[in-house]
N, C-alpha and C positions, 0 to 999 in steps of 0.2 A: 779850215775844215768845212766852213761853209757851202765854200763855191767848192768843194769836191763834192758835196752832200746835192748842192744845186745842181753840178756839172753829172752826177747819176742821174737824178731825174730829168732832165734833158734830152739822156741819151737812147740810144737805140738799146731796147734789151739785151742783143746781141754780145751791145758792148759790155756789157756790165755783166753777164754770163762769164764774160774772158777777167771783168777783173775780180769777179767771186774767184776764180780760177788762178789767179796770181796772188790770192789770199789766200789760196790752199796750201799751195807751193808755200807758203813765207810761213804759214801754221805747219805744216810738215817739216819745215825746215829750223824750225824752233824745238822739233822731238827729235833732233841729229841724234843728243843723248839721251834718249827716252828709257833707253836700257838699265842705265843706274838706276833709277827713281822705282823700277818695276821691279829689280830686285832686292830692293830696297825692301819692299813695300806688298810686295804680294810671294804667296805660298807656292812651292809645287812648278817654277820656273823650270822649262824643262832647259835642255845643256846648248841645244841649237840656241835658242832662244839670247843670242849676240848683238854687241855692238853692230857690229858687219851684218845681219840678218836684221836685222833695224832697219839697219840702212838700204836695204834690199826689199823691203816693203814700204818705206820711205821712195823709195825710187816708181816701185810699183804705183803707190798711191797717185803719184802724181803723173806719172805715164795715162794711168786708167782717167783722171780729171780730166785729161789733156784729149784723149779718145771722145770721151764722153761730150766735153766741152764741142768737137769736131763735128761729132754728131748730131748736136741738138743745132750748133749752126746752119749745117746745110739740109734740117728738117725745115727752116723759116720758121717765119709765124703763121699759125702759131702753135706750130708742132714743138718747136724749142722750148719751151717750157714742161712741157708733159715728160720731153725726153730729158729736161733738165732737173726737175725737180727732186728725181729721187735721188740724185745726186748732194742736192742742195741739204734733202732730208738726212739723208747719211753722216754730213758733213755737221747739223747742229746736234745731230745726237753724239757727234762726237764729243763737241765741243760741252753737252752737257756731262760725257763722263768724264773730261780734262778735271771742269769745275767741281764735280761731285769728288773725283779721289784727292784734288789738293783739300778741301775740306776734309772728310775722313781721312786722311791722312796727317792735316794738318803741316805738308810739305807741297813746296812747288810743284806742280807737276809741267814738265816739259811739253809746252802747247797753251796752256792756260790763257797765255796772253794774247797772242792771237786768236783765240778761239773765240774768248767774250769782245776783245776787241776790235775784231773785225767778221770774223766769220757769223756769229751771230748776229749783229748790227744786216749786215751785206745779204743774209742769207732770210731773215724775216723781209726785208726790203722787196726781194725777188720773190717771195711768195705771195708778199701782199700786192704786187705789180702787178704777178700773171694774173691775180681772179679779178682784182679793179679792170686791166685791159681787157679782160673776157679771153685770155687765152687759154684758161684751164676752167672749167665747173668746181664749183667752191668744193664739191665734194673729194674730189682727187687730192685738194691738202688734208683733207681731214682723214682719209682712207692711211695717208702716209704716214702722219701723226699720228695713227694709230701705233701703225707697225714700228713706226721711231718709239713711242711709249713703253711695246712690249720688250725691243730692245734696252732700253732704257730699266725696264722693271729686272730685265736678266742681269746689269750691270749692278744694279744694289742688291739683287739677292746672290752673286757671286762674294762679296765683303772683297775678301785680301785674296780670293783666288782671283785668278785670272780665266776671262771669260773664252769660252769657244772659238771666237771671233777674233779677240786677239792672239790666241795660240794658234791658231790658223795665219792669221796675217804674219807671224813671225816664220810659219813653215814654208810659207810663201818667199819671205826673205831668203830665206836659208837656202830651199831653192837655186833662188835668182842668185846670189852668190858661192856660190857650187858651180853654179852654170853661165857665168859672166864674166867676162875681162878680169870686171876687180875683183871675181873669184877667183884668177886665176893667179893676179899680185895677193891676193889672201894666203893661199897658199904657199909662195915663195916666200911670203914674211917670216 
């Protein structure tokens, strides 16, 4: 764990842009079943709101990582972090409401582990990188961490409903599996 810890610091932002991004992927792919746990666990699920539509903003998620990621690479430095970070932000506010609902809930949540295990770790790294290298003005993380905060405040004052944001990402699923290949073995199943 070390010489991975050494072998980040070492490396070109770049790189470590790409493997916050193949931590996204492995923490998305840890919520395959995110679906159980949500209705498990929260009120007012509406019917789209599927395995399959899961997995279609699962899919999404990590399509948009992979854009984004693309993006801030061929912005260089040190435009890649600016185009990065709200990225990065999105990503530990997630991982803070993984942690927040297995606590209130008092069950696994699908993500969790990844989230605090690497997304977090990987995702403070990257912010505390860009304003040490002088790629960003200290103020641009704290602008972010604002609006990651007020996200944050919607996620506990939601309880056991489920937030805008995630009923959204699911209709986005539903969507993309409506209108996909594997919407279309959806169907024939």
């Amino acid at each position: 764990m070390q010489g991975f810890v050494e072998g980040l610091a070492g490396a070109d932002f770049t790189v470590v842009m790409w493997v916050f991004l193949a931590f996204v992927v492995l923490h998305e792919l840890e919520e395959w079943n995110v679906n159980a746990f949500e209705r498990r666990h929260f009120s007012g699920m509406p019917a789209y709101a599927t395995d399959r539509s899961a997995r279609g903003y699962i899919f999404l998620f990590c399509v948009g990582g992979l854009l984004i990621t693309v993006a801030a690479t061929f912005a260089g430095d040190p435009a890649s972090a600016w185009v990065f970070l709200p990225a990065v932000f999105f990503m530990l506010t997630n991982a803070c409401q993984h942690a927040y609902w297995s606590i209130r809930f008092r069950a696994y949540a699908p993500g969790v582990g990844t989230a605090l295990g690497l997304i977090v770790p990987l995702g403070l790294y990257l912010i505390l990188r860009s304003v040490a290298d002088a790629r960003v003005d200290a103020v641009y993380p704290i602008v972010l961490a604002v609006i990651s905060a007020a996200v944050w405040a919607q996620t506990v004052q939601a309880g056991d409903r489920m937030t805008g944001s995630v009923l959204g990402a699911y209709a986005a699923g539903n969507w993309i599996r409506q209108h996909s290949a594997f919407g279309g073995l959806d169907r024939r199943m």
